[in-house]
Each structure stands twice: as C-alpha cells, then as structure tokens.
Backbone bond lengths (Angstrom), bond angles and torsions (degrees), N, CA, C in turn:
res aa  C-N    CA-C-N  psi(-1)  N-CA   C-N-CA  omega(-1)  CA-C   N-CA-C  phi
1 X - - - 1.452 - - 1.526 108.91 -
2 X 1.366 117.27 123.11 1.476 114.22 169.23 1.630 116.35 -68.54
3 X 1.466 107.87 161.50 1.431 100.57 158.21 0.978 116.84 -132.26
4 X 1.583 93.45 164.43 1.688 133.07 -159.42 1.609 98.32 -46.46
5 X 1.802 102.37 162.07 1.332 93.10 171.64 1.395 94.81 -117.61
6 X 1.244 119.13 -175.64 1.731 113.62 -176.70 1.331 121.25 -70.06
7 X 1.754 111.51 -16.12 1.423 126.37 160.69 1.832 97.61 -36.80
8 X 1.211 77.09 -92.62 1.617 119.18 -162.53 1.654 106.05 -43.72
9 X 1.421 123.69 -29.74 1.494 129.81 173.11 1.457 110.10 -60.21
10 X 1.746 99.32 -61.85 1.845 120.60 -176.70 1.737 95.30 -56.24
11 X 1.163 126.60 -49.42 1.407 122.59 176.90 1.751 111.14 -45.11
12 X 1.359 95.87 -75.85 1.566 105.45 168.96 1.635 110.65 -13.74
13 X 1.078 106.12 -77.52 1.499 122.76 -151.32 1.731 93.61 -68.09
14 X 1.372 104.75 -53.71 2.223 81.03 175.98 1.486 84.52 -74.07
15 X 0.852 175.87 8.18 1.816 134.69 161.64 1.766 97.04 -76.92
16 X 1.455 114.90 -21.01 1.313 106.06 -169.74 1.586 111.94 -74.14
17 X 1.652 112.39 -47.15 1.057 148.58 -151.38 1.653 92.07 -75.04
18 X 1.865 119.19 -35.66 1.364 100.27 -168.84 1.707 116.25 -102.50
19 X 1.849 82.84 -0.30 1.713 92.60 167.28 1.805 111.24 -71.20
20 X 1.745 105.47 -43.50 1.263 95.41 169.72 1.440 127.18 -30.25
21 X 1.152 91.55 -60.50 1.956 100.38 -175.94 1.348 113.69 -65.37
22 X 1.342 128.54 -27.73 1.486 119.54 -177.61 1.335 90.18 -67.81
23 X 1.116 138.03 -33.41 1.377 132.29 -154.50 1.312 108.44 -79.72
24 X 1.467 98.37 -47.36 1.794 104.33 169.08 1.403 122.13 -51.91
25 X 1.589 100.27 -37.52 1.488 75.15 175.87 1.094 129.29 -108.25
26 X 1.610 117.16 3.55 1.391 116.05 140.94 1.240 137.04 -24.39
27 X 1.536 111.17 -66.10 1.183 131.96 151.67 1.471 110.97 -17.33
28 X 1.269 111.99 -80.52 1.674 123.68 -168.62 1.693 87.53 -56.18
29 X 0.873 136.59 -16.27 1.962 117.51 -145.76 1.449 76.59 -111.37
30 X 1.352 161.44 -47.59 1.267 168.66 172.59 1.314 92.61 -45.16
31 X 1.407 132.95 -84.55 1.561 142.46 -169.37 1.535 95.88 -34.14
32 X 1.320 116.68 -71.57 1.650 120.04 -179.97 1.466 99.08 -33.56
33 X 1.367 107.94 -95.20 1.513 111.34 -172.97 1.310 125.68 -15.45
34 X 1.077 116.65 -53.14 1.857 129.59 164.47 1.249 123.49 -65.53
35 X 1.219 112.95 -7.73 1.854 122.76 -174.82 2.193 85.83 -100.33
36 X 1.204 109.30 -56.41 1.066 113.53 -177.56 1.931 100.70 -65.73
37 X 0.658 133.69 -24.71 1.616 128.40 168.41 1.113 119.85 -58.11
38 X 2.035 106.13 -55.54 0.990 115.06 -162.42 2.118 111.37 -84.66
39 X 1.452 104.15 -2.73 1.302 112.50 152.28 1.962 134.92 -64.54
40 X 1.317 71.42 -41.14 1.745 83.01 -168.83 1.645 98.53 -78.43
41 X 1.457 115.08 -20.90 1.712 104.90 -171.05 1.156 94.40 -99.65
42 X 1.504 158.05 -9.43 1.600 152.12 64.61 1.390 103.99 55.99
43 X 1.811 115.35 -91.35 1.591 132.78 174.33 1.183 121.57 -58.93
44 X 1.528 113.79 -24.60 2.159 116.28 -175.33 1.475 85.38 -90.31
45 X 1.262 134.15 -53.14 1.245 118.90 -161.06 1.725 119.31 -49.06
46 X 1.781 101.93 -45.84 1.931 111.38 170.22 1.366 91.23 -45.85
47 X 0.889 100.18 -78.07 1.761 124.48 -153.64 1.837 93.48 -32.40
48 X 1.086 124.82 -74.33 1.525 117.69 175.65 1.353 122.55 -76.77
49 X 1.530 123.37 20.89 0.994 130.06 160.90 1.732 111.73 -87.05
50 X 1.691 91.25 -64.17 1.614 99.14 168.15 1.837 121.63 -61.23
51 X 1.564 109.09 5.35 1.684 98.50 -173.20 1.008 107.13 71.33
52 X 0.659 126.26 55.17 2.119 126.68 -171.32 1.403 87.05 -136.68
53 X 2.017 101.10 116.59 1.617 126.34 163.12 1.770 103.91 -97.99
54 X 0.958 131.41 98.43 1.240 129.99 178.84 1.844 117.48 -57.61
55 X 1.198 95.77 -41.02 1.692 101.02 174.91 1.169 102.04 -63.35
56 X 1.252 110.68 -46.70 1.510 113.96 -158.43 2.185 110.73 -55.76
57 X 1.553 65.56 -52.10 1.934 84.60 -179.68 1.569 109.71 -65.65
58 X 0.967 128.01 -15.55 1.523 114.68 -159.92 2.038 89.71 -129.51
59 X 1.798 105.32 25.84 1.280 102.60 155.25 1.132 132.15 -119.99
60 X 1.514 100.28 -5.66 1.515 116.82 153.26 1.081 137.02 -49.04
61 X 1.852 128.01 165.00 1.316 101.43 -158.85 1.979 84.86 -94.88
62 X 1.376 94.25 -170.79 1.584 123.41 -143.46 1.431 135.87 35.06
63 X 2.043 107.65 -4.13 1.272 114.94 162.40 1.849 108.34 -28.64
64 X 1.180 158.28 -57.15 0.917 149.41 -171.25 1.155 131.49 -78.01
65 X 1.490 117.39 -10.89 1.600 132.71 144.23 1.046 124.86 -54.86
66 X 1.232 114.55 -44.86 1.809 142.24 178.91 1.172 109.62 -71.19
67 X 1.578 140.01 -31.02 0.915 131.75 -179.01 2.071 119.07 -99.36
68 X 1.713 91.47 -18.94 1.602 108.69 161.79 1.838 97.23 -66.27
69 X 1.446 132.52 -62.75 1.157 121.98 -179.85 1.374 128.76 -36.94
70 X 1.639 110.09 -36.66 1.223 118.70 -168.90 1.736 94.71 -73.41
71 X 1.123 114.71 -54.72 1.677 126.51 -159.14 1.642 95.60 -45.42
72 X 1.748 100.82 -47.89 1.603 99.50 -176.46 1.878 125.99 -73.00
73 X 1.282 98.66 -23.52 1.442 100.40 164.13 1.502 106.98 -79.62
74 X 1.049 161.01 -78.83 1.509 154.40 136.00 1.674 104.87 33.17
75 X 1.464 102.95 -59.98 1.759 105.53 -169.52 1.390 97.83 -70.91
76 X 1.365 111.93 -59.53 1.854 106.35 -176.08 1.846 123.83 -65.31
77 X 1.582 101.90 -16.52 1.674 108.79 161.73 1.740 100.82 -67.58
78 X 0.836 115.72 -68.63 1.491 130.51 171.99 1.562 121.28 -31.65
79 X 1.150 113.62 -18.52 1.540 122.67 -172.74 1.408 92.45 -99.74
80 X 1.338 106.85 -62.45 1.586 125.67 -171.88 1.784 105.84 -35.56
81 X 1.252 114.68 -73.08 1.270 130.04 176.31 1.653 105.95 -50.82
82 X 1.426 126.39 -38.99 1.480 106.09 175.38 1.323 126.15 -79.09
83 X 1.697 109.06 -18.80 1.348 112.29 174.42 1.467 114.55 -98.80
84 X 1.255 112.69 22.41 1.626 137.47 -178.92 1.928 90.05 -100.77
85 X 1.123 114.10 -65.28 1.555 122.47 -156.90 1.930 84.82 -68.53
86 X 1.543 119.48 -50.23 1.623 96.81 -163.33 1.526 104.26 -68.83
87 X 1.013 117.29 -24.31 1.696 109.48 -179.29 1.450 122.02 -73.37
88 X 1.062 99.21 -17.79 1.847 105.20 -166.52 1.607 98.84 -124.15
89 X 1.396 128.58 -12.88 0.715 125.12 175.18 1.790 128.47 -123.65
C-alpha cells in the first residue's frame, strides 16, 4: 500500500468528515419523516375510528363554506396568539 500525501490525507479526512454530516442529517431527516408518519396514522386511526370519510364529507354541498369559515377562524386564532406573545412577551 502506498502512502498518502498530505494532499490526499487533508482531502481524505473532509470527504470523511462531510459524509459524517450527510449522515447526520439523514438521520435527523428519517426521525422527522417518522414523527410526521407517526402523526398522520395518529389522524387515520380517529378518523376510522369515528367513521369519518373525509372525501366523502368535504363533497357535500357547503363543505367549501365550512372550510372558508375554518381558514377565517384560524386567521383570527392566529392573530390573537401573535398579539398575545408581543404583549406578554
């Protein structure tokens, strides 16, 4: 086996050093993904617990009124809580 020259060592070591990190954040990007999995099978489980067809329900009529209502309670929860955090916080 030949050896390295100090080029080729210092090279080595960041190609090693930046595999570490892909790995890390693989790692982290896997954990997410599975946190986000383990949410959504969380929401299907109610949902077919309670009999709840979501297509079904949100193809009815005023489903799209109902869901403009929601957006607007959402914006004014949403306001509430930010002008909650600058005052108190």
């Amino acid at each position: 086996m030949t050896e390295l020259s100090v080029d080729e060592r210092a090279e080595l070591e960041a190609l090693r050093a930046r595999i570490s990190e892909l790995e890390r954040e693989r790692t982290e990007e896997i954990a997410r993904a599975n946190a986000a999995i383990a949410a959504l099978q969380e929401r299907v489980y109610w949902l077919d617990r309670w009999h709840l067809d979501l297509n079904a329900l949100m193809a009815r009529r005023g489903a799209d009124e109902f869901r403009a209502g929601v957006r607007v309670i959402r914006a004014a929860v949403r306001r509430v809580r930010l002008l909650k955090r600058r005052v108190l916080g």
